[in-house]
KELO-264471 format. One record per residue (C-alpha): residue in three letters; chain; x, y, z. Coordinates in nm, 2 decimals, m for minus. Example, Ala and Ser with C-alpha at 12.3 -4.5 7.8 and 13.67 -1.06 7.14 Angstrom:
<sites>
+-----+----+--------+--------+--------+
:  aa : ch :      X :      Y :      Z :
+-----+----+--------+--------+--------+
: ALA :  A :   1.23 :  m0.45 :   0.78 :
: SER :  A :   1.37 :  m0.11 :   0.71 :
+-----+----+--------+--------+--------+
</sites>
This chain:
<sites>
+-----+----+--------+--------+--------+
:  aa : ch :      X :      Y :      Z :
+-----+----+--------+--------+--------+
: UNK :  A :   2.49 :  m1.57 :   3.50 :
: UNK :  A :   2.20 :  m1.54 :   3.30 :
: UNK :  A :   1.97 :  m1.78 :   3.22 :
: UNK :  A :   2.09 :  m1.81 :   2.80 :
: UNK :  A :   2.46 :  m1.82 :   2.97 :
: UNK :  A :   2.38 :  m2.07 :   3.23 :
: UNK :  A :   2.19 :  m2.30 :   2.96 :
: UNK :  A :   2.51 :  m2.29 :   2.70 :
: UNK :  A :   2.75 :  m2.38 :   2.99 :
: UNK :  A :   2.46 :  m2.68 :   3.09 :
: UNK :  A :   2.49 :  m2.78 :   2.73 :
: UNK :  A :   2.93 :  m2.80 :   2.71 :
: UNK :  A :   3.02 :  m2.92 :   2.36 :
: UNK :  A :   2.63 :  m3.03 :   2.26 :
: UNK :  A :   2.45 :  m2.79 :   2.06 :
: UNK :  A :   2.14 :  m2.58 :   2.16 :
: UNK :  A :   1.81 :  m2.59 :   1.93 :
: UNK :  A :   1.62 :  m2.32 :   1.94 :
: UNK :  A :   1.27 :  m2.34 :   1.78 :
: UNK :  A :   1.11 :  m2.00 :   1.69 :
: UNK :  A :   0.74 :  m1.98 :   1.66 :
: UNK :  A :   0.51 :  m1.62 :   1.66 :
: UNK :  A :   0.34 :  m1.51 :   1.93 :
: UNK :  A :  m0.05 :  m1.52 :   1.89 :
: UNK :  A :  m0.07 :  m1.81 :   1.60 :
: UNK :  A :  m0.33 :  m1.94 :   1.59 :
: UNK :  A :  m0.36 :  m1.78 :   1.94 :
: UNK :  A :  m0.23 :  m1.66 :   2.26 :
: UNK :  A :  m0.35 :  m1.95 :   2.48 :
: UNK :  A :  m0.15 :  m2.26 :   2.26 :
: UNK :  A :   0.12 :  m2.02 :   2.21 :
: UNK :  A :   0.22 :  m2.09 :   2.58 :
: UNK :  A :   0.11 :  m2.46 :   2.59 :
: UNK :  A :   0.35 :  m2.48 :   2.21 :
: UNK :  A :   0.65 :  m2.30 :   2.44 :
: UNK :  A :   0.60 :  m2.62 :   2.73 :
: UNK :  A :   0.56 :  m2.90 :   2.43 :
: UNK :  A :   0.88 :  m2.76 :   2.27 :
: UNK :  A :   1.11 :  m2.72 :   2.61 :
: UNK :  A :   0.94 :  m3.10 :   2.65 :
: UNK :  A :   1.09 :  m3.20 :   2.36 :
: UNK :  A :   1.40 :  m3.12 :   2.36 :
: UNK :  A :   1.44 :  m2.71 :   2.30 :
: UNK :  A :   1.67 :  m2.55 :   2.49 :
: UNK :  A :   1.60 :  m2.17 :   2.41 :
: UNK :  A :   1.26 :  m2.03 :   2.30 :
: UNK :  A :   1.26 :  m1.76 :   2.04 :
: UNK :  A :   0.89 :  m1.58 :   2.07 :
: UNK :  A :   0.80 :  m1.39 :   1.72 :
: UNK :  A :   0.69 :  m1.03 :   1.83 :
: UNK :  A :   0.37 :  m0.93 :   1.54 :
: UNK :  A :   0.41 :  m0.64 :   1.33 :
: UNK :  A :   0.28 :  m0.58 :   1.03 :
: UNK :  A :   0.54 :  m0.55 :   0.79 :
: UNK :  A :   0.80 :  m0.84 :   0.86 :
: UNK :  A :   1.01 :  m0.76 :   0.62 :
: UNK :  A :   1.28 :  m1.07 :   0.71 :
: UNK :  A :   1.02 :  m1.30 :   0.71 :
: UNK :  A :   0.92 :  m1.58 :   0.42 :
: UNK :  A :   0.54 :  m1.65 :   0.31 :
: UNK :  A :   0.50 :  m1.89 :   0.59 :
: UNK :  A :   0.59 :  m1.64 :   0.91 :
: UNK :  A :   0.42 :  m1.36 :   0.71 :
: UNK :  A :   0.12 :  m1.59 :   0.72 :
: UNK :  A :   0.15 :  m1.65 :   1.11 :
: UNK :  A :   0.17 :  m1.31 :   1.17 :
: UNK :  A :  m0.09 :  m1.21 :   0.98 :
: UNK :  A :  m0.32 :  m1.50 :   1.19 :
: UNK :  A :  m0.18 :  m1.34 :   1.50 :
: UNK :  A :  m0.26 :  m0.98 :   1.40 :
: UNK :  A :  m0.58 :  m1.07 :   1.31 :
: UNK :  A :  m0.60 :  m1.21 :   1.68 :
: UNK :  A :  m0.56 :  m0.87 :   1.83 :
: UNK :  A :  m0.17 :  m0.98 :   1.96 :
: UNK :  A :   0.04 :  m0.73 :   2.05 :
: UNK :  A :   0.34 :  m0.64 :   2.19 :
: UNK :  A :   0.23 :  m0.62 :   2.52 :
: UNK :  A :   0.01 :  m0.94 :   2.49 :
: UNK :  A :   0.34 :  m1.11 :   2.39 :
: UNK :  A :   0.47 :  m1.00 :   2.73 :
: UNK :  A :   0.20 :  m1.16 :   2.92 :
: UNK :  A :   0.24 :  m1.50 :   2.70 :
: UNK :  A :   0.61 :  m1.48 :   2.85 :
: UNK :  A :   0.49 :  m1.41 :   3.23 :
: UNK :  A :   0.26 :  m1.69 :   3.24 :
: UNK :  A :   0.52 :  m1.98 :   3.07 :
: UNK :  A :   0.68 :  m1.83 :   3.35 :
: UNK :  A :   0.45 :  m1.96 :   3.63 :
: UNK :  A :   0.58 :  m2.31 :   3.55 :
: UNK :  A :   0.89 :  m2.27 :   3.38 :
: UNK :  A :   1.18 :  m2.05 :   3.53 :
: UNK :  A :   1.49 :  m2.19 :   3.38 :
: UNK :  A :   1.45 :  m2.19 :   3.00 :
: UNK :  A :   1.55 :  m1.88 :   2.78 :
: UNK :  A :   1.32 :  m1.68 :   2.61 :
: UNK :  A :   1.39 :  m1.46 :   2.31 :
: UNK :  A :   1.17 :  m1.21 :   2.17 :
: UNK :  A :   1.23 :  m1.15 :   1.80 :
: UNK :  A :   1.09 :  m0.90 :   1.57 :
: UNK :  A :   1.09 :  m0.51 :   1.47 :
: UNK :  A :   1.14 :  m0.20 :   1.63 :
: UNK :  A :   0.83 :  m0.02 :   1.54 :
: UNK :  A :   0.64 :  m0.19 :   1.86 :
: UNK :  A :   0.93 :  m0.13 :   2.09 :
: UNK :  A :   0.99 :   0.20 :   1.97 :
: UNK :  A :   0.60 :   0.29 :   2.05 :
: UNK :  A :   0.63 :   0.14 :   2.39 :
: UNK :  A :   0.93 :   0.28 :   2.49 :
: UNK :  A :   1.28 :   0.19 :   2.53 :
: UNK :  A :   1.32 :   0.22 :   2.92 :
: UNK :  A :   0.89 :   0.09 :   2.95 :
: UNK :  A :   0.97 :  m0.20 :   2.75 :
: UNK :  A :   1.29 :  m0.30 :   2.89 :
: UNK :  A :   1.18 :  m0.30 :   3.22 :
: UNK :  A :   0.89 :  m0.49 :   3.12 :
: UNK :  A :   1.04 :  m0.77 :   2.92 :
: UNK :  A :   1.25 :  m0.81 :   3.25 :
: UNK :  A :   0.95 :  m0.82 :   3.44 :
: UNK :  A :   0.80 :  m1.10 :   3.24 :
: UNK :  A :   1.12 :  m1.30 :   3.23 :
: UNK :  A :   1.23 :  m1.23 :   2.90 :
: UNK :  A :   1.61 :  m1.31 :   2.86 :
: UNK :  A :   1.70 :  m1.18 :   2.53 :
: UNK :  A :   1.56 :  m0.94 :   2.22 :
: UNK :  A :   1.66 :  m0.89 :   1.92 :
: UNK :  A :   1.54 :  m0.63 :   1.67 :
: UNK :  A :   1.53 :  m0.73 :   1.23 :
: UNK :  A :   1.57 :  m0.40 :   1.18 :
: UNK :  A :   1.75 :  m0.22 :   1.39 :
: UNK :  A :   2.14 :  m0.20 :   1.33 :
: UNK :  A :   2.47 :  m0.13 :   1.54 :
: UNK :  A :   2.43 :   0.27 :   1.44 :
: UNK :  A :   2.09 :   0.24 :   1.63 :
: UNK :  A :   2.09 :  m0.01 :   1.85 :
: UNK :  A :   2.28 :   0.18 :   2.13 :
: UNK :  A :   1.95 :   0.36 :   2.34 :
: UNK :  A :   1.81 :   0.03 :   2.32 :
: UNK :  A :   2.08 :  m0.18 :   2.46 :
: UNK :  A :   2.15 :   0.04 :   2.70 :
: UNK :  A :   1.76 :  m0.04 :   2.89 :
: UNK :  A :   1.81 :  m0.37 :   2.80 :
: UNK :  A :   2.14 :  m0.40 :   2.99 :
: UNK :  A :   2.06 :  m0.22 :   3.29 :
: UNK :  A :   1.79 :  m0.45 :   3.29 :
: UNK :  A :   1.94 :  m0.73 :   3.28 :
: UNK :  A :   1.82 :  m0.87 :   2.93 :
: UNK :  A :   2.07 :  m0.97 :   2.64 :
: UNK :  A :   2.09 :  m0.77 :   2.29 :
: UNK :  A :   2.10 :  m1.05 :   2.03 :
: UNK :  A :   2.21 :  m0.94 :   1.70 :
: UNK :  A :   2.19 :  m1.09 :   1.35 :
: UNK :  A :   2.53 :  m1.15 :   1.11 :
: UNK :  A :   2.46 :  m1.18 :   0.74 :
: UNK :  A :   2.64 :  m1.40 :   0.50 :
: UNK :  A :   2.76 :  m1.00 :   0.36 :
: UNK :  A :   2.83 :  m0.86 :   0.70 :
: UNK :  A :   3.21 :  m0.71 :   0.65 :
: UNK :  A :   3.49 :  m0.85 :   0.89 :
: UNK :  A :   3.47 :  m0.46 :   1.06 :
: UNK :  A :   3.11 :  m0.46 :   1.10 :
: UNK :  A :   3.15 :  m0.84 :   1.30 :
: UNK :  A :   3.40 :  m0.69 :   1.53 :
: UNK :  A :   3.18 :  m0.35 :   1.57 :
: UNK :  A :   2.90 :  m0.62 :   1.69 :
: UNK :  A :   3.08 :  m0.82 :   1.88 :
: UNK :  A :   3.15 :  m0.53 :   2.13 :
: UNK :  A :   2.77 :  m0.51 :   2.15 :
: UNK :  A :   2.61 :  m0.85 :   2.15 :
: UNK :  A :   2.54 :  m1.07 :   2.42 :
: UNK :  A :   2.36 :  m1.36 :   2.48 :
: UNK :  A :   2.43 :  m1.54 :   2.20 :
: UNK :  A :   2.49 :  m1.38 :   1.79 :
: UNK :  A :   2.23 :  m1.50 :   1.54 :
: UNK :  A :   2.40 :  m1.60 :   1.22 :
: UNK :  A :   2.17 :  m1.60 :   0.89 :
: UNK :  A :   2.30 :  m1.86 :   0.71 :
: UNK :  A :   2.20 :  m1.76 :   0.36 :
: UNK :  A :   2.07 :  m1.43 :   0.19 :
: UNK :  A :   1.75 :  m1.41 :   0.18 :
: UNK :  A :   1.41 :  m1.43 :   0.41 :
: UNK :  A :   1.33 :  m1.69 :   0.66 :
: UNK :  A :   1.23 :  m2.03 :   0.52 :
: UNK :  A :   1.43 :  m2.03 :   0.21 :
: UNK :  A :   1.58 :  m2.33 :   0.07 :
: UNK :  A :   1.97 :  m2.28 :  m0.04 :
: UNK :  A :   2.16 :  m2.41 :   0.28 :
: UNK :  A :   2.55 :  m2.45 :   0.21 :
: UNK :  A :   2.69 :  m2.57 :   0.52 :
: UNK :  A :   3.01 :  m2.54 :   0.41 :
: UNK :  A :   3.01 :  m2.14 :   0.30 :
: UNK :  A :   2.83 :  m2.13 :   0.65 :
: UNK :  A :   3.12 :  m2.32 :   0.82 :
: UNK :  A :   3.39 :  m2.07 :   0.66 :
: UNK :  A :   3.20 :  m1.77 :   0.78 :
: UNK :  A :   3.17 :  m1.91 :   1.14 :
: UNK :  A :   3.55 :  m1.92 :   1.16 :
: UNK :  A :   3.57 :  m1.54 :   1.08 :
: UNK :  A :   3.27 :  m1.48 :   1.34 :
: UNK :  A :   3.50 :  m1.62 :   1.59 :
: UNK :  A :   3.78 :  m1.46 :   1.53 :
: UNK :  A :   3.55 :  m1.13 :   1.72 :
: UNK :  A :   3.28 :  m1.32 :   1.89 :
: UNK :  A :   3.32 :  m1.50 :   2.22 :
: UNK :  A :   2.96 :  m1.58 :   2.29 :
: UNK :  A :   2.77 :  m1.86 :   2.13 :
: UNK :  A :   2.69 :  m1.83 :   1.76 :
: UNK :  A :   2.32 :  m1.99 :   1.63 :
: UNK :  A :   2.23 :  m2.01 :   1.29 :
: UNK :  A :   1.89 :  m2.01 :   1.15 :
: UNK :  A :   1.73 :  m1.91 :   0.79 :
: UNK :  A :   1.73 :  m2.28 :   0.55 :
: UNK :  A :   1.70 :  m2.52 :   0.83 :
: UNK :  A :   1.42 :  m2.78 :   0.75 :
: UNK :  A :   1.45 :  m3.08 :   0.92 :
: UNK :  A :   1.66 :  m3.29 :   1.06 :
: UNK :  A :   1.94 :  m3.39 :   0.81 :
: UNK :  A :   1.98 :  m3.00 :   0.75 :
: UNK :  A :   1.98 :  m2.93 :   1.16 :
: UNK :  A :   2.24 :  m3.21 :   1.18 :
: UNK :  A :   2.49 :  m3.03 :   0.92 :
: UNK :  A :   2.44 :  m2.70 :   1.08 :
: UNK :  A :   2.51 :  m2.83 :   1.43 :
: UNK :  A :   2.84 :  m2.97 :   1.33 :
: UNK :  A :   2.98 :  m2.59 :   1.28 :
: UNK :  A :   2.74 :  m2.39 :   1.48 :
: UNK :  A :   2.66 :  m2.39 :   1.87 :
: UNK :  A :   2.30 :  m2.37 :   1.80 :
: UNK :  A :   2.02 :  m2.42 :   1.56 :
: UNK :  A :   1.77 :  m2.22 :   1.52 :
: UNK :  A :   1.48 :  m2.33 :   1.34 :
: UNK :  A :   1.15 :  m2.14 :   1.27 :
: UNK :  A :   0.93 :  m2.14 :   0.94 :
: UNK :  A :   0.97 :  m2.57 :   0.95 :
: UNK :  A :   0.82 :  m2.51 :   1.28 :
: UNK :  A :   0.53 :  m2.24 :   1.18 :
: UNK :  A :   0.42 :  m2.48 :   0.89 :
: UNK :  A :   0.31 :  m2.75 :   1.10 :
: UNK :  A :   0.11 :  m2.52 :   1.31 :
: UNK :  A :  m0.07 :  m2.42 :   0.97 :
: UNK :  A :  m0.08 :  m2.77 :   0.81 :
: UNK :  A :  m0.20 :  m2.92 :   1.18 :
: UNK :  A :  m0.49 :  m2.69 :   1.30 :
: UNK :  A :  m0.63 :  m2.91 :   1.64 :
: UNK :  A :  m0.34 :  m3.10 :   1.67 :
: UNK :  A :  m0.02 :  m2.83 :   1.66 :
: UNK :  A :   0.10 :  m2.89 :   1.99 :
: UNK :  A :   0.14 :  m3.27 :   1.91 :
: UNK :  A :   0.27 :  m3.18 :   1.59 :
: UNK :  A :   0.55 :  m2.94 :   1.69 :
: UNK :  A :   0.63 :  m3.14 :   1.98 :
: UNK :  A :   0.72 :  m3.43 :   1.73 :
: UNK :  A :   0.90 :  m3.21 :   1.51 :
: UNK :  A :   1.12 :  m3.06 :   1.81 :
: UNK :  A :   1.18 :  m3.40 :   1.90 :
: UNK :  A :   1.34 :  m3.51 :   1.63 :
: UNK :  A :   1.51 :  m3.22 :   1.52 :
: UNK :  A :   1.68 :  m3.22 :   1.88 :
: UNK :  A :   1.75 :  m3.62 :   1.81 :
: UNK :  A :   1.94 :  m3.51 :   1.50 :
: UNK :  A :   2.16 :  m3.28 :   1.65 :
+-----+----+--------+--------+--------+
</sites>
């Protein structure tokens, strides 16, 4: 099994958090040492933000921390590297690249495949990058052993679910509301409703992200999803705690994991 498989049947009926923060902010070196503090405390996935210069998915707050991390020099291939050394200590936690196609595309399909394998990447999932042209993609990915993760929308059709779900692996990422990352209008029970059509394709896990704040809103979600994803809450205390981030996020991790 792989390694996002293996953690979701560790788990059984408790729920996985998975904290997102982007590569590169406020810089390569505490990006790693933030990926140790948050499997510390309590994450069970990492979701690793790829930097690209036009995230269109992403809020003010993630826009901000890529914009730090650009002005870092982070790339794609940097992001790798950040992956491979969390690797020296850590084997057994999943790591999922998130971001746009424009850098993978560049790199190459089959390049970058082979090399997010090499680095111990376990799963990637392209914003923009939908089921009519995700297929040369997730074909590298597969024979290289990495999961395709793909995102539902509160608007994704009942046809379209059932196109992805012959696709996905890994786990599905639901967005629970429409909009960009760190928006506000979390309805866990229009959330609920749409999980119970996701499932009647899916057979994999199904996280949700986009709305999750803190720990009340992580506990609602968890009750209908099999993992919470949370990422701008997470960013924002890496702004608002320059010097003291890892001790910051670490808390936040914590708790959010407590509450779920």
């Amino acid at each position: 099994m792989s390694r996002i498989q293996t953690t979701f049947a560790a788990l059984g009926e408790r729920k996985a958090l998975i904290p997102y923060i982007t590569a590169g902010d406020p810089n390569l070196a505490t990006t790693v040492e933030l990926m140790h503090a948050m499997v510390a405390n309590g994450a069970d996935i990492l979701e690793l933000g790829i930097p690209f210069s036009d995230p269109m998915a992403d809020g003010a707050t993630i826009q901000r921390a890529v914009e730090r991390a650009l002005q870092n020099g982070v790339g794609l291939k940097d992001v790798l590297q950040a992956v491979a050394q969390f690797r020296q200590q850590n084997q057994h936690t999943p790591v999922v690249l998130m971001g746009y196609l424009n850098p993978i595309h560049k790199m190459g399909y089959a390049q970058f495949a082979q090399a997010a394998a090499q680095a111990g990447v376990d799963g990637v999932l392209t914003v923009d990058n939908p089921i009519e042209t995700i297929a040369p993609l997730q074909s590298e990915l597969q024979k290289n052993g990495v999961d395709c993760i793909f995102l539902v929308a509160p608007t994704t059709t009942e046809t379209r679910i059932a196109q992805i779900a012959q696709y996905a692996s890994g786990f599905v990422y639901y967005v629970s509301l429409k909009g960009v990352t760190g928006s506000a209008q979390l309805n866990t029970q229009a959330v609920a409703e749409k999980l119970t059509v996701l499932r009647r394709h899916i057979r994999i896990p199904i996280g949700v992200g986009f709305g999750i704040s803190d720990a009340a809103s992580a506990a609602q979600i968890a009750s209908v999803a099999d993992a919470v994803i949370v990422g701008s809450r997470i960013v924002l205390e890496i702004e608002q705690n320059s010097g003291s981030e890892i001790q910051a996020v670490g808390k936040l991790v914590r708790e959010l994991k407590n509450a779920i």
